[in-house]
Every structure is written in structure tokens, then in C-alpha cells.
N, C-alpha and C positions, 0 to 999 in steps of 0.2 A: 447385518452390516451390508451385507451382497445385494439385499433389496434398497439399499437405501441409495447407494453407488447407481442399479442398474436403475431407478425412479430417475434421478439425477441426468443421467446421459439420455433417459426416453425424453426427459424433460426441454435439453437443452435442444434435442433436435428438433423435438417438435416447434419450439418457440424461434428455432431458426428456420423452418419451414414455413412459418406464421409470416416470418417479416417479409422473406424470401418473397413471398405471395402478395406480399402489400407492396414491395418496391421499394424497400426497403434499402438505407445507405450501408456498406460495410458497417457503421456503428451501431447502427438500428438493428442488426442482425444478430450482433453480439450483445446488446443489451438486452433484447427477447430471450436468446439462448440462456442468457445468465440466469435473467426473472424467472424463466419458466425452471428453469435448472433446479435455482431454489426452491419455488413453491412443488416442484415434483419431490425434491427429499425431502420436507418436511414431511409428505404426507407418504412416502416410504417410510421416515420416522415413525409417523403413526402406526402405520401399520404393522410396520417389525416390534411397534410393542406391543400392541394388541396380542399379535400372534406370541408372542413370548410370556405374556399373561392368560392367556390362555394353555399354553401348552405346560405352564408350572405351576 
């Protein structure tokens, strides 16, 4: 769960970094942070199962 969280927060920063960089309006920054938020826990999802099937 702790990878899925911390995927999540790498996610949203980096996607705020993203917009940051392109000039991005206040909403432009928080909709990267969100997108990237998301697609970063999804693929902690993945991974905390992977690892969970394998470890059982």
C-alpha cells in the first residue's frame, strides 16, 4: 500500500514539474499533477502485486 501512496506523490510531482516547465496556468499544473498522480499509482498497483505474488 506504502508503494502505491509513495508512486502516487512521485507521480504528482513530477507531473507538476512537467507543467511548471512548459508554463503552465495554476490549472495546467494541477491537472498534470493529478494525470501523472494517477498513472504513477496505477503502476505502483502493479507492482505491489507483482511483488505480493511473488513473495506468496
Amino acid at each position: 500500500m506504502i508503494l502505491v501512496v509513495g508512486m502516487a506523490i512521485l507521480g504528482a510531482v513530477i507531473g507538476a514539474l512537467t507543467a511548471r516547465k512548459r508554463k503552465g496556468s495554476g490549472a495546467d499544473i494541477a491537472q498534470y499533477a493529478a494525470g501523472y498522480g494517477i498513472a504513477f499509482a496505477l503502476v505502483g498497483l502493479a507492482l505491489s502485486l507483482l511483488l505480493v505474488r511473488m513473495a506468496g
